[in-house]
N, C-alpha and C positions, 0 to 999 in steps of 0.2 A: 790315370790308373794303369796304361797299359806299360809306361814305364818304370812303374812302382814293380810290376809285373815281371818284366824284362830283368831288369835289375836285381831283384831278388833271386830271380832264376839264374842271372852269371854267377853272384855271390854262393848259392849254392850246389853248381855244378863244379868252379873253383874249389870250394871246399871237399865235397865228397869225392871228387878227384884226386885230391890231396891226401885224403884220408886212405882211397885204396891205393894208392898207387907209392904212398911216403915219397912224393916231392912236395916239400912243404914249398915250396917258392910259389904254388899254386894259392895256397893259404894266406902268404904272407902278398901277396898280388890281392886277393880278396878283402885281406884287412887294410890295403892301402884303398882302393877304392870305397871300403865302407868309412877314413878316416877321411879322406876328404870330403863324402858327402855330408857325413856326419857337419862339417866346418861347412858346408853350403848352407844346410836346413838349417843349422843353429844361428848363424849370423846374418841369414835373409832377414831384408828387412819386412818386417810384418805390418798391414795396415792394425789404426788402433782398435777396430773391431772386425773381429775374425766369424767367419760362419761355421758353424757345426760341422761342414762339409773340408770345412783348410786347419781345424785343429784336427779333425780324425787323420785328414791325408799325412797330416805332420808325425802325428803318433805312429802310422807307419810305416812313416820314412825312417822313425827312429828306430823301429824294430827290427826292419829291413837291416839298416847299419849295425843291430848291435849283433846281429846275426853273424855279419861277416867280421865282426871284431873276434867276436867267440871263435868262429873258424881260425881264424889267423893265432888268436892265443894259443889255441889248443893242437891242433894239427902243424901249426907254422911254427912257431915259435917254441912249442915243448921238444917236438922231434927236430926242433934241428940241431944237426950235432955238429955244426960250425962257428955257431956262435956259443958264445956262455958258458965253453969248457965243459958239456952234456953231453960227448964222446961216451960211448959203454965202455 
């Protein structure tokens, strides 16, 4: 738990960092670490029966991650005016 904890806490201080400060590379660092955990938790191998206790932690590994996708779409990826020809 305490690194479900941890973890969520980088992803959202990279983000709201990103958010005041407009360096989205802060965002887009957030969305790369939430996209590989994303590919840890989804491709671990799971026993065939799971306890209440390793599907809940799962469900907020993935919320955790979609957290920092969100971050990185939005703060990362909309304001950057490097890529995608989105210059004002």
């Amino acid at each position: 738990m305490r690194l479900l904890l941890i973890t969520y806490a980088v992803i959202l201080i990279l983000g709201v960092t990103a958010m005041l400060t407009g360096w989205h590379y802060l965002a887009n660092i957030a969305g790369f670490i939430s996209a590989v955990g994303f590919m840890l938790v989804f491709f671990k191998d799971r026993p065939d029966e799971e306890t209440e206790f390793q599907i809940r932690m799962r469900r907020y590994w993935y919320i955790v991650f979609a957290t920092g996708i969100i971050f990185s779409l939005i703060f990362g990826s909309f304001w950057n005016d490097h890529m995608g020809n989105m210059a004002m």
